[in-house]
C-alpha positions in Angstrom: 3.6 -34.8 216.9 2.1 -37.2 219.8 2.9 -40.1 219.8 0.4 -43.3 220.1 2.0 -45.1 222.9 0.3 -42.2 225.4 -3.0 -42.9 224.7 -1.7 -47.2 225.8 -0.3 -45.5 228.7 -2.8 -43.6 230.0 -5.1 -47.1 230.6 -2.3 -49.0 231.7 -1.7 -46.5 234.7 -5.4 -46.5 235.6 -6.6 -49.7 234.9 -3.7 -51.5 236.8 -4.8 -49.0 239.9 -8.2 -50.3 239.5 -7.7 -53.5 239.8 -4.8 -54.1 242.2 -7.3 -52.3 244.3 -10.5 -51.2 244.3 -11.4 -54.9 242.9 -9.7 -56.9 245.7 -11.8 -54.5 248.0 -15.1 -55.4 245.8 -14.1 -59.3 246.3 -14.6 -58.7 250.0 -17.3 -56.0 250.1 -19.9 -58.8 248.4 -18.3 -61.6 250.1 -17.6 -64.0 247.7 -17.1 -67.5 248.5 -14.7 -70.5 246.7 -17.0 -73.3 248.9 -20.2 -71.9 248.0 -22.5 -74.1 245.1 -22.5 -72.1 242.3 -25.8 -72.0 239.6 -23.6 -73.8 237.0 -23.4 -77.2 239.2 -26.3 -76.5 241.6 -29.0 -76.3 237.9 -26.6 -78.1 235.9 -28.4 -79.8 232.4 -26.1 -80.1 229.8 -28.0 -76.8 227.9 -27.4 -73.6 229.7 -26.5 -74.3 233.1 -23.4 -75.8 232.5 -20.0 -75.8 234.6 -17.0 -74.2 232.7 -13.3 -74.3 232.8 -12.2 -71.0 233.7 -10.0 -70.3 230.4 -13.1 -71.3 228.6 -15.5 -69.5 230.2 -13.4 -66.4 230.5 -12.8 -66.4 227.0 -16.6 -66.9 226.1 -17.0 -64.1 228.7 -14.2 -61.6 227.2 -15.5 -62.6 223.9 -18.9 -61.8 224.5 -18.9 -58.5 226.5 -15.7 -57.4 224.1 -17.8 -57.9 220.8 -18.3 -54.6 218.5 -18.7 -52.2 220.3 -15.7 -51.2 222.3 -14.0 -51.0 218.8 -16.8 -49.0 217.0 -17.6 -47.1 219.8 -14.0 -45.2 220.3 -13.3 -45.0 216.8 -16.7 -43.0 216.2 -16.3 -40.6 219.0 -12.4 -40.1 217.8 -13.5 -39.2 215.1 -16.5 -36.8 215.9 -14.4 -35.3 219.1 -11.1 -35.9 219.3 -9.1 -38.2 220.8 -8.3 -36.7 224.4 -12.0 -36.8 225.1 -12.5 -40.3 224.1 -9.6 -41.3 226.0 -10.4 -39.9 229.0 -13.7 -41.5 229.4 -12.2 -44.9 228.8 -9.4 -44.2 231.0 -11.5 -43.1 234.2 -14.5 -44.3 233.6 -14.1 -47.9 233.2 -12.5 -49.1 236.0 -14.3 -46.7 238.4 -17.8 -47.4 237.0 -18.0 -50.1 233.8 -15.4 -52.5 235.7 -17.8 -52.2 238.8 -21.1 -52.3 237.0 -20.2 -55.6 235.4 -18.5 -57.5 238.8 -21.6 -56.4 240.8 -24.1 -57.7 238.0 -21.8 -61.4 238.3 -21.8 -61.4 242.0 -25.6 -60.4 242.2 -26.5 -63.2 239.6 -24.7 -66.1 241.5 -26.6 -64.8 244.9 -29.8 -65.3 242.7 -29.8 -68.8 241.4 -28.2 -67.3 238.0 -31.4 -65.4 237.5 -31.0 -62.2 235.3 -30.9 -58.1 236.1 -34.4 -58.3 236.2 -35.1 -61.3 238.3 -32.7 -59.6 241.0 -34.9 -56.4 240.6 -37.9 -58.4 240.9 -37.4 -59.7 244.1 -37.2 -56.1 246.0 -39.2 -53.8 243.8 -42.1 -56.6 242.8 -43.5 -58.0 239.8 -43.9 -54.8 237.5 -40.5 -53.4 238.3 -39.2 -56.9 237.1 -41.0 -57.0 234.0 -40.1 -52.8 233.3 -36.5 -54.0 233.5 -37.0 -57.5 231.2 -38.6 -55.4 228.8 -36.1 -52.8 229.0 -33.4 -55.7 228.0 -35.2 -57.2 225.7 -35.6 -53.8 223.5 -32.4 -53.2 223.9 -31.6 -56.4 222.6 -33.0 -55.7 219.2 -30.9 -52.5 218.9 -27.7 -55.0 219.6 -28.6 -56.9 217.4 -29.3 -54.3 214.2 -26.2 -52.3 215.0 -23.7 -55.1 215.2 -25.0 -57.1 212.0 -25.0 -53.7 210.4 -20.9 -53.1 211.2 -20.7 -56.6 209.8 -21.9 -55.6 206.4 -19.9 -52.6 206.5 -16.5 -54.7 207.5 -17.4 -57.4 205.1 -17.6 -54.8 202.1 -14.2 -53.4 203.0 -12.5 -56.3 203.1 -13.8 -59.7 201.7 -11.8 -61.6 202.4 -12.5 -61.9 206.4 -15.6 -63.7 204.4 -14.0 -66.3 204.2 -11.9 -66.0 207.1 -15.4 -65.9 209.2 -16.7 -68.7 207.7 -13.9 -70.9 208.3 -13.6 -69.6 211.9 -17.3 -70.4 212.5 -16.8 -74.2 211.2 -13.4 -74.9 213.2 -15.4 -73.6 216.3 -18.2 -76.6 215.8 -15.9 -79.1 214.9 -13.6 -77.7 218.5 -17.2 -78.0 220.5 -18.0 -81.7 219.0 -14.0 -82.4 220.0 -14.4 -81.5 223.7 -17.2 -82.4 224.4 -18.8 -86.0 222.6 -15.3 -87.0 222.0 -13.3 -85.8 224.9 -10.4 -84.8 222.9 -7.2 -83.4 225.3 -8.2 -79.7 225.8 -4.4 -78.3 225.4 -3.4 -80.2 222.4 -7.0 -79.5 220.4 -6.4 -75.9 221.3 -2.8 -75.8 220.1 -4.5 -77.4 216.9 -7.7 -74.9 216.8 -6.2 -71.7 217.3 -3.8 -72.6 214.4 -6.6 -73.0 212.1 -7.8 -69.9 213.6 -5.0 -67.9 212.0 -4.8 -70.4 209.1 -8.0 -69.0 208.1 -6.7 -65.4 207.5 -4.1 -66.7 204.9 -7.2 -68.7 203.0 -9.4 -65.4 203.2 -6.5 -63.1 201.5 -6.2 -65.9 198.8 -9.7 -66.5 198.2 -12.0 -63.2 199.2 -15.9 -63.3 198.9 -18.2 -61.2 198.1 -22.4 -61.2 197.6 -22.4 -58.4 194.8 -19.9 -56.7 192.2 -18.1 -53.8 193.2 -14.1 -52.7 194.3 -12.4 -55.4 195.8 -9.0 -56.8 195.7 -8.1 -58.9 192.5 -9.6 -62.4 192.2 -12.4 -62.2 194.8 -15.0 -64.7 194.4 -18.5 -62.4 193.8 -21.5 -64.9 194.5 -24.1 -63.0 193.1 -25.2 -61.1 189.8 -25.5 -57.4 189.5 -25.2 -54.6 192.4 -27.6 -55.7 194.6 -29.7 -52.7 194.4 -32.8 -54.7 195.1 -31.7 -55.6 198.6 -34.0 -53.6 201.1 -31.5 -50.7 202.5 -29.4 -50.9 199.4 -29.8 -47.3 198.4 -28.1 -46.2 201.7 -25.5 -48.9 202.5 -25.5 -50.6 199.1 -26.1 -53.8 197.4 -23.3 -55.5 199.1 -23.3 -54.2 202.9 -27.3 -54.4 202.9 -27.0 -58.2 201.6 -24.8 -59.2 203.9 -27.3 -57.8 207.3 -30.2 -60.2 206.8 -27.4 -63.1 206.7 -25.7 -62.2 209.6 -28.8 -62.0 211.6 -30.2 -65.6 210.1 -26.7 -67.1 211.2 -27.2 -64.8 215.0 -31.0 -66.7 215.1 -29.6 -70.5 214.4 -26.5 -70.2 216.9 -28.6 -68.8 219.2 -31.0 -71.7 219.3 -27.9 -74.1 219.6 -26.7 -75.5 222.9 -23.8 -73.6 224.5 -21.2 -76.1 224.1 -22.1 -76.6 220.4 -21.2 -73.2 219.4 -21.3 -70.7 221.8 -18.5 -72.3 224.2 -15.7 -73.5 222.0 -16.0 -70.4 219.7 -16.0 -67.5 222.4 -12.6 -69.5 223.7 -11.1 -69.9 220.3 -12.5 -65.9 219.8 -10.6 -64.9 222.9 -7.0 -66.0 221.0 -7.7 -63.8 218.4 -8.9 -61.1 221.0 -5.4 -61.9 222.8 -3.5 -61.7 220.0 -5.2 -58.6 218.5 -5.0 -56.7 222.1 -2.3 -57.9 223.2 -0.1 -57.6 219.3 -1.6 -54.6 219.0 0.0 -53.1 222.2 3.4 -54.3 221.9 3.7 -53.4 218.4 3.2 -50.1 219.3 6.3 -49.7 222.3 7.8 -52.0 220.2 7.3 -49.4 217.2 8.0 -46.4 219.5 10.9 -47.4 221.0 12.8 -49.4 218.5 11.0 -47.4 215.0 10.5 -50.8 212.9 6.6 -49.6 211.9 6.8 -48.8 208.3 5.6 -45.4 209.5 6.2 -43.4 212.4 3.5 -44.0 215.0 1.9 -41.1 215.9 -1.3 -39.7 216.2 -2.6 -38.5 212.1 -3.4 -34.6 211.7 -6.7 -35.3 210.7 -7.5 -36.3 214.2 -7.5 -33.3 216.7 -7.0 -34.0 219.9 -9.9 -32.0 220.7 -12.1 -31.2 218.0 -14.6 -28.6 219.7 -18.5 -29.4 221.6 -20.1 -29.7 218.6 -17.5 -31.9 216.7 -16.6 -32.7 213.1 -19.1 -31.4 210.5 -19.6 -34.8 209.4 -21.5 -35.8 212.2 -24.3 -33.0 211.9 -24.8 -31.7 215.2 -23.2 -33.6 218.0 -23.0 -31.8 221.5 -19.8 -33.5 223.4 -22.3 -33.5 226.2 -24.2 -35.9 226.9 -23.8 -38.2 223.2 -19.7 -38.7 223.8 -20.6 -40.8 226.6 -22.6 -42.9 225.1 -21.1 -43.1 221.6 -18.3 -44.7 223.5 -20.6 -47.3 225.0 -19.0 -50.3 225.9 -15.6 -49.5 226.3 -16.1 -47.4 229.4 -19.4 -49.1 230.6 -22.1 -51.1 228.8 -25.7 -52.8 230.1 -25.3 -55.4 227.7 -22.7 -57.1 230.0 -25.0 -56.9 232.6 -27.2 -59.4 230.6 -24.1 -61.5 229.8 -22.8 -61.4 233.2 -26.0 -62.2 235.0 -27.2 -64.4 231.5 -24.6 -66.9 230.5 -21.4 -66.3 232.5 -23.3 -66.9 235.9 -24.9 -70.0 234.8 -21.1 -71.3 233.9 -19.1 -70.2 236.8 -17.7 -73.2 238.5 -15.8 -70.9 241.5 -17.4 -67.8 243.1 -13.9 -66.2 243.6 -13.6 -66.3 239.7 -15.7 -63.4 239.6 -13.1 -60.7 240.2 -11.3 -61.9 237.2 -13.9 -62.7 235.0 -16.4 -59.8 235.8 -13.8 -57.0 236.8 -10.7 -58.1 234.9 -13.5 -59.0 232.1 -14.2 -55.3 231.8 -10.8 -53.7 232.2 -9.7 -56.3 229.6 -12.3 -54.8 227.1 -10.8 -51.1 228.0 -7.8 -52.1 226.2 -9.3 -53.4 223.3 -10.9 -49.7 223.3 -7.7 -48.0 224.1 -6.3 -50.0 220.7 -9.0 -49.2 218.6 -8.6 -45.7 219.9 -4.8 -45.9 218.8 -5.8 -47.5 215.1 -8.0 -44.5 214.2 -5.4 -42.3 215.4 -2.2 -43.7 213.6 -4.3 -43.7 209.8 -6.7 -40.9 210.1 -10.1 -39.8 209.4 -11.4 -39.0 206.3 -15.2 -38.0 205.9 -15.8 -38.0 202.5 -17.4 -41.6 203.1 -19.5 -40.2 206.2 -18.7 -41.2 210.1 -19.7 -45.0 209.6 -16.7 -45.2 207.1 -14.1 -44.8 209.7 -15.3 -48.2 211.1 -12.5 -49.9 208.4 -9.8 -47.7 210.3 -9.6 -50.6 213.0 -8.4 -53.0 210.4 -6.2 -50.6 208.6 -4.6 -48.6 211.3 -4.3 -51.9 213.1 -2.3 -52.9 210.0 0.2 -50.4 210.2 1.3 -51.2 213.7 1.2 -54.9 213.6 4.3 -53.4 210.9 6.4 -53.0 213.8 6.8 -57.0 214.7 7.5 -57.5 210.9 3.8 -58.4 209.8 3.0 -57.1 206.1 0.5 -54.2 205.8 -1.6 -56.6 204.3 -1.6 -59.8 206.0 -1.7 -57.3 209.6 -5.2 -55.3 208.3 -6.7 -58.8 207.3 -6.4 -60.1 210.7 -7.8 -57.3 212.8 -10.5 -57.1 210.5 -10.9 -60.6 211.5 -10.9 -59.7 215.0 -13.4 -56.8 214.8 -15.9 -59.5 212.8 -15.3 -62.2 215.0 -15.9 -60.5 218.1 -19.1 -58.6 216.1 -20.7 -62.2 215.4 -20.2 -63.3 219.1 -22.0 -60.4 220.4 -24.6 -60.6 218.0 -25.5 -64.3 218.9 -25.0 -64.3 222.3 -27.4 -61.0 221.9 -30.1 -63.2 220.9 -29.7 -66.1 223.2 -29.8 -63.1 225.5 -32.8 -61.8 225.0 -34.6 -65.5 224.7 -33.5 -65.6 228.2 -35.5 -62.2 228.8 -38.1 -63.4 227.2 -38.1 -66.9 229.3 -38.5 -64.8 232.6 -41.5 -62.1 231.0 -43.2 -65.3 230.0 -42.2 -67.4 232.7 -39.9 -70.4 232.4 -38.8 -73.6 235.2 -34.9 -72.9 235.7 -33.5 -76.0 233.8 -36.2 -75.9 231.7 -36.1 -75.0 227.6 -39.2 -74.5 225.1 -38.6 -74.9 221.0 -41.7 -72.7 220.7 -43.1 -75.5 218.0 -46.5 -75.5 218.8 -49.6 -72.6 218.8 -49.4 -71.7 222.2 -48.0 -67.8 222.4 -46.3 -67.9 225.2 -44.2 -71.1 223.9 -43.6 -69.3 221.1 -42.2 -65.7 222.4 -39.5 -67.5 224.4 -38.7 -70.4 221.8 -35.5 -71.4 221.1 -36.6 -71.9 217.6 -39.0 -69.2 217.0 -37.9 -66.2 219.7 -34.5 -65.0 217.4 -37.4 -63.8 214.8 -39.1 -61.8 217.7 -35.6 -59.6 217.6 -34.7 -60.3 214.3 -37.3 -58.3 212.2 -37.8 -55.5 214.1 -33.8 -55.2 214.2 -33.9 -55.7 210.1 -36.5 -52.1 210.2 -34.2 -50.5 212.1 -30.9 -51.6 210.6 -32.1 -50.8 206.6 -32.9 -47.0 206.7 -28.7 -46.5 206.7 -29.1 -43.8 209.8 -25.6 -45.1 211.3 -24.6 -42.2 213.3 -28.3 -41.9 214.9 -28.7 -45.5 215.0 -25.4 -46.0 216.7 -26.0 -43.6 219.0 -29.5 -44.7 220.0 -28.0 -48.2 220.5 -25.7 -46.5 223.0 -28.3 -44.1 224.9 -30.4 -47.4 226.0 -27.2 -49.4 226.6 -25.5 -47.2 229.1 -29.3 -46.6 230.4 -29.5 -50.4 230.7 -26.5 -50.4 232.7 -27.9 -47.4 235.1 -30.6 -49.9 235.6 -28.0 -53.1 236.1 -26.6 -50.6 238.8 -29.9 -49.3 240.4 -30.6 -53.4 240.4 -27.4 -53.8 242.3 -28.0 -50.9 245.0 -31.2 -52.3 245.5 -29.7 -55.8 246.0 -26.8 -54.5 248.6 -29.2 -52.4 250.5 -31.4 -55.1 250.9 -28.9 -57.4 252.0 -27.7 -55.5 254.8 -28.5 -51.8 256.0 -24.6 -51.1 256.8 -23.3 -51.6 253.1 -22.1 -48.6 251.5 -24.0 -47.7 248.3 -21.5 -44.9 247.0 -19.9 -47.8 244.8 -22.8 -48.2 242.5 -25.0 -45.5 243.7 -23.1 -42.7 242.1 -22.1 -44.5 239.1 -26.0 -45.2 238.9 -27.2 -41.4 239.2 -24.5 -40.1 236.5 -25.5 -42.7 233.7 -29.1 -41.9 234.3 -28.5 -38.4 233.6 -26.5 -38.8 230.9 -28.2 -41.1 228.8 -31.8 -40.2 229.4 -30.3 -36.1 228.3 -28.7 -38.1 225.1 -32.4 -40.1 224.2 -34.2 -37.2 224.2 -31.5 -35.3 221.5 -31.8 -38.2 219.7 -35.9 -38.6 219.5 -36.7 -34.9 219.0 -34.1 -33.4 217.5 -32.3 -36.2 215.3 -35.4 -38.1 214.3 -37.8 -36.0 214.5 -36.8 -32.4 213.6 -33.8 -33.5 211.1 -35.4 -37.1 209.8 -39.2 -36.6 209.6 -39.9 -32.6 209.4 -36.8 -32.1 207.3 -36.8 -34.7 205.1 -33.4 -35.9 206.3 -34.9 -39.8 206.5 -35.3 -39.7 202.7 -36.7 -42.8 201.8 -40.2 -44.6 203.3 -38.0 -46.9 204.7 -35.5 -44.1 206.8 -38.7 -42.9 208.1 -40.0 -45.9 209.2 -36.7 -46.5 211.0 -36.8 -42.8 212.3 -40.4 -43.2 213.8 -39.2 -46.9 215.5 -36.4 -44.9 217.0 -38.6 -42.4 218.3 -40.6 -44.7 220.2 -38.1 -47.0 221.4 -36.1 -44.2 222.8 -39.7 -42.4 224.3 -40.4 -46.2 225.6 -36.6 -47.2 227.1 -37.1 -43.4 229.0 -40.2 -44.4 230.4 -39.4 -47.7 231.7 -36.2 -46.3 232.8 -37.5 -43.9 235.2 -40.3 -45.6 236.4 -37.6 -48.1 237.9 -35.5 -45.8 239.4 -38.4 -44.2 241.0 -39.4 -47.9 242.0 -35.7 -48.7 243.4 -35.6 -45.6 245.3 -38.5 -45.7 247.3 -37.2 -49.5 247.8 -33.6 -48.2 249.6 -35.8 -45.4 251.3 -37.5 -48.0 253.2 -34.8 -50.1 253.7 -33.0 -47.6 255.6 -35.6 -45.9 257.0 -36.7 -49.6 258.8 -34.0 -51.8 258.9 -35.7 -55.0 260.3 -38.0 -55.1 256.8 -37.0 -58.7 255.4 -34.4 -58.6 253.0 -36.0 -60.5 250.4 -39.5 -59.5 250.7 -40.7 -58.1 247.1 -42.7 -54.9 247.0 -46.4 -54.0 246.3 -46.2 -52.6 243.1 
């Protein structure tokens, strides 16, 4: 039988290419600068624009672009495809096109005052093409943010007690942010302390699990509420439990959101990235450790219920699936994601104390989250796939396959699942957060916003209260909750994905624009080609998913069920129709940009467009 430690292999080889060299040519292709002013100190109020240490901003960074997805992502398509496919993708793909997609989205940012994707777009293609590319963000935003609080639900149901685990983590991270910054506690000794409570917190959860409704869960776990929960909205598809647990999730993403950076967002991405470190980095050694030495409990090779290559269509759970295009973005952001564009060019830029950090940070950033793919990759493959639960029930596999390895270091079964369920959630509630903040930053720029400046959206005039801190996070949050409680994961999953890789074909059109406006001798293969395949890809994978899985299977078939799975099936089918739209109209506005560009050279670089 294979063996797991080929798949860890495989990414090392590449991903080590990638960055020895083709991102030490990147540093010098966009000419980055240690003595330039960055955004962080040149706008710098204590809010947003703050100047980080780079281990803290790294790990906010890694935290934030590594959330969810790059766990859920591999996992699903292992499961539907096989695991050669999946690995292939994350092994060429990322550092040829999801390591590039992210540097370039950093380095573009810091040459535009920290603005976003859009801004940057803005400036070359004019006014509409920057709001096409907000609004683009912004809807993809909402999709974020109802597929992440939904693998929350399904995480906390499976095993309670990273409930508690969470909620410990979540407190140690505000009292570490009030430590370092209003008392000025030493940053190594207060970490040392922090990232012990960290892993405390797992021992507490095992002892005392939580749950909102009855059902089967370890012995003595605390169950808050009475009955099943079959009242919650969604509950007849996810149940009582996982469906009570979304509308929390997403109240908690809505108040961190609306918090200052260093109160939350800061200190708990850095104390996040430990468990990241840990998890990744655990993960990988238990496994040559394991190979080379056999201490797992079992051998670690890849289950017979994965196939390595599982046919075009895939597993029959999954309905129909064509390999091509929906593997690529079922993956999402393990190989290449837009959301780290908006991260990249939405908080990390407006934190960067040192230009040259980029190529860690933005490149390194992205290969890091690779790995994290390649492990979730090895987790499904190591316990197997069952389907009698449907495709979102292989999500647990992470925790549980994860588990197994951590075996070979001499970490019970137990205590080893607990924890990388802990990272999968942690890492889920960061994204979903920072997913907000995120798209109040989109909002900002549609509805125009000073740099420096913040709104609480308190009073009766609209525009305050679309981009206020206090009032934008329901803007995302209720369409998200429609989307999120028909229980569609596959199709929902996968429609996240189509206008996330499409959001990073825009992040990279954005960045072509950007380089050919800058100077008429830079090469645009770099993100040109990247740009054209993702484009073709996802806008191939939207349409399957609006006519054929919506439409034709949800609505004329009946496969929606319930009113509310066809409410959610006809909100799919216009936010895909709408995210198409949007998305072509700005590649047809960024390619008659370039065409001019290079056909008259002398045209002012920064001069924006008619339309």
């Amino acid at each position: 039988m294979t063996q797991v430690i080929w798949i860890i292999a495989a990414v090392l080889v590449t991903f080590t290419a990638g960055y020895v060299g083709y991102s030490r040519y990147l540093t010098q292709f966009v000419e980055l600068d240690e003595e330039a002013e960055t955004p962080a100190h040149k706008y710098e109020d204590g809010q947003e624009y703050v100047p980080s240490k780079k281990p803290v901003l790294l790990g906010h960074h890694y935290s934030s672009i590594a959330g969810g997805a790059p766990i859920v992502g591999p996992i699903t398509a292992g499961a539907i495809w096989g695991w050669v496919p999946a690995l292939l993708w994350i092994a060429i793909g990322n550092p040829l096109m999801g390591a590039v997609h992210d540097f370039v989205s950093l380095s573009g940012s810091l040459r535009h005052e920290g603005k976003s994707i859009g801004y940057i777009i803005g400036e070359y293609v004019g006014e509409s093409g920057k709001n096409m590319l907000l609004w683009f963000a912004f809807l993809t935003i909402i999709l974020v943010v109802a597929v992440f609080a939904l693998v929350v639900g399904i995480v906390f149901n499976a095993y309670p007690q990273v409930v508690t685990a969470s909620f410990i983590y979540i407190a140690l991270a505000l009292a570490f942010g009030v430590y370092l910054y209003q008392f000025n506690g030493p940053f190594v000794p207060g970490t040392i302390v922090f990232v012990a409570g960290v892993f405390a917190a797992v021992w507490v959860g095992i002892q005392f699990p939580v749950a909102l409704f009855a059902g089967d869960y370890p012995a003595g776990t605390i169950v808050l509420l009475g009955g099943d929960g079959s009242w919650v909205p969604g509950a007849g598809a996810l149940g009582g439990n996982i469906a009570g647990w979304i509308p929390i999730v997403m109240v908690y993403a809505g108040i961190a959101s609306a918090l200052p950076v260093w109160v939350l967002l800061q200190p708990r991405d850095y104390l996040s990235s430990f468990l990241l470190y840990a998890g990744v980095g655990g993960a990988i050694v238990a496994i040559i450790v394991g190979t080379l030495l056999g201490t797992s409990s079992e051998p670690l090779v890849i289950d017979s219920s994965i196939g390595a290559f599982e046919g075009f269509w895939g597993v029959e759970a999954a309905g129909y699936a064509p390999l091509f295009p929906l593997l690529f973005i079922t993956i999402a952001c393990g190989t290449i994601s837009g959301f780290h564009s908006l991260v990249s060019s939405g908080t990390t830029a407006k934190q960067l104390d040192n230009e040259t950090d980029a190529r860690l940070i933005g490149y390194g950033g992205m290969l890091g989250e690779g790995l994290l793919a390649a492990v979730a990759l090895s987790t499904l493959a190591v316990w197997g796939f069952t389907d009698a639960g449907g495709i979102g029930q292989a999500l647990p596999n992470f925790a549980s396959g994860g588990g197994l390895i951590l075996t070979s270091l001499g970490i019970p079964e137990t205590v080893g699942a607990v924890f990388m369920a802990l990272v999968l959630v942690s890492f889920l509630l960061t994204s979903t957060d920072t997913a907000v903040r995120l798209g109040r930053y989109m909002m900002e720029e549609i509805v125009g916003t000073p740099a420096g400046r913040t709104d609480t959206g308190l009073n009766a005039d609209p525009a305050s209260i679309a981009r206020g801190r206090y009032t934008n996070p329901l803007v995302q949050i209720i369409p998200a909750y429609l989307l999120v409680v028909s229980g569609q994961w596959v199709v929902l999953w996968q429609l996240f994905g189509g206008a996330n890789q499409l959001l990073a074909a825009l992040a990279l059109l954005t960045a072509t624009v950007w380089l050919a406006n800058w100077d008429d001798n830079k090469q645009l293969i770099s993100t040109g080609v990247p740009m054209a395949i993702m484009v073709t890809i996802t806008v191939l994978g939207l349409l399957i998913l609006v006519f054929y899985e919506n439409l034709y299977l949800n609505l004329l078939q009946g496969g929606a069920g319930s009113l509310e799975g066809q409410l959610s099936a006809g909100v799919q089918m216009i936010l895909g129709l709408v995210l198409i739209g949007l998305a072509l109209a700005l590649v047809r506005l960024g390619y008659r940009n370039i065409s001019r560009v290079r056909r008259e050279p002398s045209t002012p670089a920064a001069e924006p467009g008619d339309d």
